[in-house]
C-alpha positions as CSV (number, residue, x, y, z in Angstrom):
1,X,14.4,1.4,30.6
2,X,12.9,2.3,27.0
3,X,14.2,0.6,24.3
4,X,15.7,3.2,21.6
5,X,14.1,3.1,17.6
6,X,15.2,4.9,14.8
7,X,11.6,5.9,12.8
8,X,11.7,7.1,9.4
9,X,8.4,8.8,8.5
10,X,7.4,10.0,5.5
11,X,4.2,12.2,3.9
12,X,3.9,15.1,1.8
13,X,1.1,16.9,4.5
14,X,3.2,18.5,7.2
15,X,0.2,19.0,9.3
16,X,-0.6,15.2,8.9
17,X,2.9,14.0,9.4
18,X,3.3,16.3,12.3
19,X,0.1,14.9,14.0
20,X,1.6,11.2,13.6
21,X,4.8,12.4,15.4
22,X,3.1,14.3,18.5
23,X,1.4,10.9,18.5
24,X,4.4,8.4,18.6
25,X,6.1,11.0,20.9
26,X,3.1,11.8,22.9
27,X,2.6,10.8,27.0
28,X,0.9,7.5,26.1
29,X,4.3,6.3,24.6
30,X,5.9,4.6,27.4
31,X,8.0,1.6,25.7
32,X,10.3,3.1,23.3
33,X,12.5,5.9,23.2
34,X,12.1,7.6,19.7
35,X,14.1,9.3,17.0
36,X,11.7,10.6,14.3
37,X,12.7,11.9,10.9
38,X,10.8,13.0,8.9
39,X,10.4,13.3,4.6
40,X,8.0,15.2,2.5
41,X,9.1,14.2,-0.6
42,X,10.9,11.1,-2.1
43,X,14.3,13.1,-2.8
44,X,14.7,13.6,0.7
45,X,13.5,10.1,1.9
46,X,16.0,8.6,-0.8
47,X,18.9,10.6,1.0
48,X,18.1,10.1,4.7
49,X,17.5,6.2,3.6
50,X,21.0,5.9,1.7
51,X,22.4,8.1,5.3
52,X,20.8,5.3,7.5
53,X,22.3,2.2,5.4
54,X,25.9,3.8,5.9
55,X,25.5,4.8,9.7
56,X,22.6,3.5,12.0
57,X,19.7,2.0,10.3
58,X,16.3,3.0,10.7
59,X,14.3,0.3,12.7
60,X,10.5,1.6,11.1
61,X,9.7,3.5,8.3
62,X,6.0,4.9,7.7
63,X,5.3,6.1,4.2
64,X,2.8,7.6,2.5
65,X,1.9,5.7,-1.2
66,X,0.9,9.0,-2.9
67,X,4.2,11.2,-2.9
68,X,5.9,14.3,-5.3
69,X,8.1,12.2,-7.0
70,X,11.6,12.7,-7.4
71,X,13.5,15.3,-9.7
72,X,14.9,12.5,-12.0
73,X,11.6,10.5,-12.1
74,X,13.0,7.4,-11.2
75,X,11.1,7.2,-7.8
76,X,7.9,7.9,-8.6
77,X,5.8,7.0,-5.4
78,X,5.9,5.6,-1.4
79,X,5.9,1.7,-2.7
80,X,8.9,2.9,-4.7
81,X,10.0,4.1,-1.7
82,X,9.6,1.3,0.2
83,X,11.3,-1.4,-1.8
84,X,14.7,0.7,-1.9
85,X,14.1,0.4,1.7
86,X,13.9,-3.2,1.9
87,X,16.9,-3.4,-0.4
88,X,18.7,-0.8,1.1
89,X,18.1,-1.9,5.5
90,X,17.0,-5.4,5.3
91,X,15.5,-5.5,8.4
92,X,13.4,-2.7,8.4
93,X,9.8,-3.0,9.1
94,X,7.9,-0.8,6.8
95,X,4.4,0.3,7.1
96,X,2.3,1.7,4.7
97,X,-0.2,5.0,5.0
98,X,-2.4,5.9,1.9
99,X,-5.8,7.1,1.6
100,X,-6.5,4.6,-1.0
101,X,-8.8,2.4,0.3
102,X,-10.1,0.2,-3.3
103,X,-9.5,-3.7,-3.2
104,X,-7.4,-3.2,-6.6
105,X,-4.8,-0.7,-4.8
106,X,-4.6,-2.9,-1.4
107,X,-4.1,-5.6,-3.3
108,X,-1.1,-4.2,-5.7
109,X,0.5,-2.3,-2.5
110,X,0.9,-5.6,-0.5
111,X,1.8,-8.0,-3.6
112,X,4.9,-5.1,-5.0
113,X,5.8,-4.1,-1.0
114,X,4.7,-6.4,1.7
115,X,4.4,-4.5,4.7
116,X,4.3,-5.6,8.1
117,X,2.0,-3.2,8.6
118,X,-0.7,-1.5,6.3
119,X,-3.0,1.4,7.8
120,X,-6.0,3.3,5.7
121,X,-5.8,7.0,6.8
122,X,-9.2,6.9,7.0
123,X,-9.5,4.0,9.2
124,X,-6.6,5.8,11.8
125,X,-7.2,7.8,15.3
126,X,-4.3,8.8,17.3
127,X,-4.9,5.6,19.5
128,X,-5.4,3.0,16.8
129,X,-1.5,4.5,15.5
130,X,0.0,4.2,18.9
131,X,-1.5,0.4,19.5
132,X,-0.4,0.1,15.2
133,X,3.2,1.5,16.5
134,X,3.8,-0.9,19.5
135,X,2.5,-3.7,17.5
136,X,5.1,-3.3,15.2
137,X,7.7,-2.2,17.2
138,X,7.8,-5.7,18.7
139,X,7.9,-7.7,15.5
140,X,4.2,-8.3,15.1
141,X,2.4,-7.2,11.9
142,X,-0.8,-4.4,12.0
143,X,-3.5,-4.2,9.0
144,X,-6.2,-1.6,10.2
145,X,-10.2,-2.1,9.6
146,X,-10.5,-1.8,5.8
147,X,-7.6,-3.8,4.7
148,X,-8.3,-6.7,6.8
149,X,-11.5,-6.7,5.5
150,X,-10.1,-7.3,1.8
151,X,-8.2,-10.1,3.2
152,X,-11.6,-11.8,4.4
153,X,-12.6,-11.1,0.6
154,X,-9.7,-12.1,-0.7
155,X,-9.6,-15.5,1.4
156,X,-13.2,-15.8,0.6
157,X,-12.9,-16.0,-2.8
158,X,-12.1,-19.9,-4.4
159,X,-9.5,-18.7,-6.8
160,X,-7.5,-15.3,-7.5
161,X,-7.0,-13.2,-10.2
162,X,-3.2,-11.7,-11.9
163,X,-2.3,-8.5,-11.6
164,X,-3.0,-7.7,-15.8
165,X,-6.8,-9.6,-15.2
166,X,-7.0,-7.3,-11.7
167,X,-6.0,-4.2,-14.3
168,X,-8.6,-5.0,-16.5
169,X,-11.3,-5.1,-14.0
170,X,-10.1,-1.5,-12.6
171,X,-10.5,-0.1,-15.5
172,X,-13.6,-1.3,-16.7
173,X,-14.9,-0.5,-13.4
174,X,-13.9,3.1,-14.3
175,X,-16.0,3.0,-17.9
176,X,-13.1,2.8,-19.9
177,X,-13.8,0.6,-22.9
178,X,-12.3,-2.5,-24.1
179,X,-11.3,-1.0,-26.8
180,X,-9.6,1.6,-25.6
181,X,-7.7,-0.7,-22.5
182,X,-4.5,-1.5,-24.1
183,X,-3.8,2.0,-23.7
184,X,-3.7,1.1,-19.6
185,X,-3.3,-2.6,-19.7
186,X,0.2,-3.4,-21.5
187,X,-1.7,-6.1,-23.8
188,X,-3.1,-6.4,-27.4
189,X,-6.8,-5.8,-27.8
190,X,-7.3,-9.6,-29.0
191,X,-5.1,-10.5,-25.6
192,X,-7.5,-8.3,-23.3
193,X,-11.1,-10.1,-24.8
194,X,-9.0,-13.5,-24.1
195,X,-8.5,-12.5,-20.2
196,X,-12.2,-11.1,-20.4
197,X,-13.5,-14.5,-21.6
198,X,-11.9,-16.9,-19.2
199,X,-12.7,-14.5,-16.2
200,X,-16.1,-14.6,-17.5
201,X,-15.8,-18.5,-17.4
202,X,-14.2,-18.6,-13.6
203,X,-17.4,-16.2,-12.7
204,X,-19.9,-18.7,-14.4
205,X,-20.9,-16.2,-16.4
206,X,-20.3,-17.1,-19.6
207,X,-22.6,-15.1,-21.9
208,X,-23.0,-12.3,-19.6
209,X,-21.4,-8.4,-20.6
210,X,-19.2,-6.4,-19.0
211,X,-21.2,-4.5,-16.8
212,X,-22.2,-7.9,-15.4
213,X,-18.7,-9.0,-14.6
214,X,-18.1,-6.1,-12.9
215,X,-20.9,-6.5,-10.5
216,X,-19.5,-10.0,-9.7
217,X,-16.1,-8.9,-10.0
218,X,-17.4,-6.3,-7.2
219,X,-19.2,-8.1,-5.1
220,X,-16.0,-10.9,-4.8
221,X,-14.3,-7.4,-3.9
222,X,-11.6,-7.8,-6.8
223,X,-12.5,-4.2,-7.2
């Protein structure tokens, strides 16, 4: 007998999110019993997660980080999304989608949500999502290709770097200036040349510039 799940999924591509579905659904599907719903949009995700805490709670819920936000602007994107869910049905297992496949965004996505299961679009066939699915669906966790590879980056690197210093790097990276990164970064201009200096020092590369600490910073994949 297939076990029943309640699956929340959520993307603003219907052809994309319909493709998932026929997927989960599909004749290689032969554990679980499914009811799907499904959100475009993180007004309607908010209500059918607020429906589930007050009736029967959703067991899984894919989500998309890049979403139209919603019409008050206080939920902005999918890992907004997805900590209401965690706050809202503690035990739901929630798995990330996003195209975004730069060490900066992994790394931000797991540290704010910390998904049991994180997949790179890019990364997915229909096959890979069913064996993703299952995984899940009994309590394991499932990282496809690219994010497990910034783990082994991660892991292989001796020390790690804060979320302001990770900023920093991003947006150098991106050929904004130092002096124009406190507009990005929420710290003074003297603050951001401190962080620059002792990540500089934890490189060994004391007297190098910034295009230099970007190439490290690169190759160590903090961006």
């Amino acid at each position: 007998m297939k076990k029943e799940l309640q699956v929340l999924m959520i993307d603003d591509h219907p052809m994309i999110i319909d493709s998932y579905k026929t997927t989960l659904l599909g004749e290689h599907q032969k554990e679980y019993d499914l009811a799907i719903d499904i959100a475009n949009d993180c007004d309607r995700a908010h209500d059918l997660l607020k429906e589930s805490a007050l009736g029967v709670n959703y067991d899984i819920m894919f989500v998309d980080i890049k979403l139209p936000p919603s019409a008050d602007g206080t939920i902005t994107c999918g890992e907004d999304l997805a900590k209401i869910a965690q706050k809202l049905l503690p035990d739901i297992r929630v798995v990330v989608l996003t195209m975004h496949r730069e060490d900066y965004r992994i790394h931000n996505i797991i540290k704010n949500v910390n998904p049991i299961g994180f997949l790179v679009k890019s990364d997915l066939t229909s096959m890979e999502l069913l064996q993703a699915f299952n995984q899940i669906a009994a309590g394991r966790s499932y990282f496809s290709a690219t994010v497990n590879d910034h783990f082994r980056k991660t892991i292989s690197n001796n020390f790690s770097l804060d979320e302001k210093n990770l900023k920093i790097l991003y947006y150098l990276s991106r050929g904004i200036k130092t002096k124009n990164l406190s507009k990005y970064v929420s710290l003074s201009l003297s603050a951001i040349e401190k962080r620059k200096i002792h990540m500089k020092e934890l490189f060994s590369l004391e007297k190098a510039g910034d295009e230099r600490l970007i190439e490290e910073a690169r190759n160590r994949g903090f961006v």
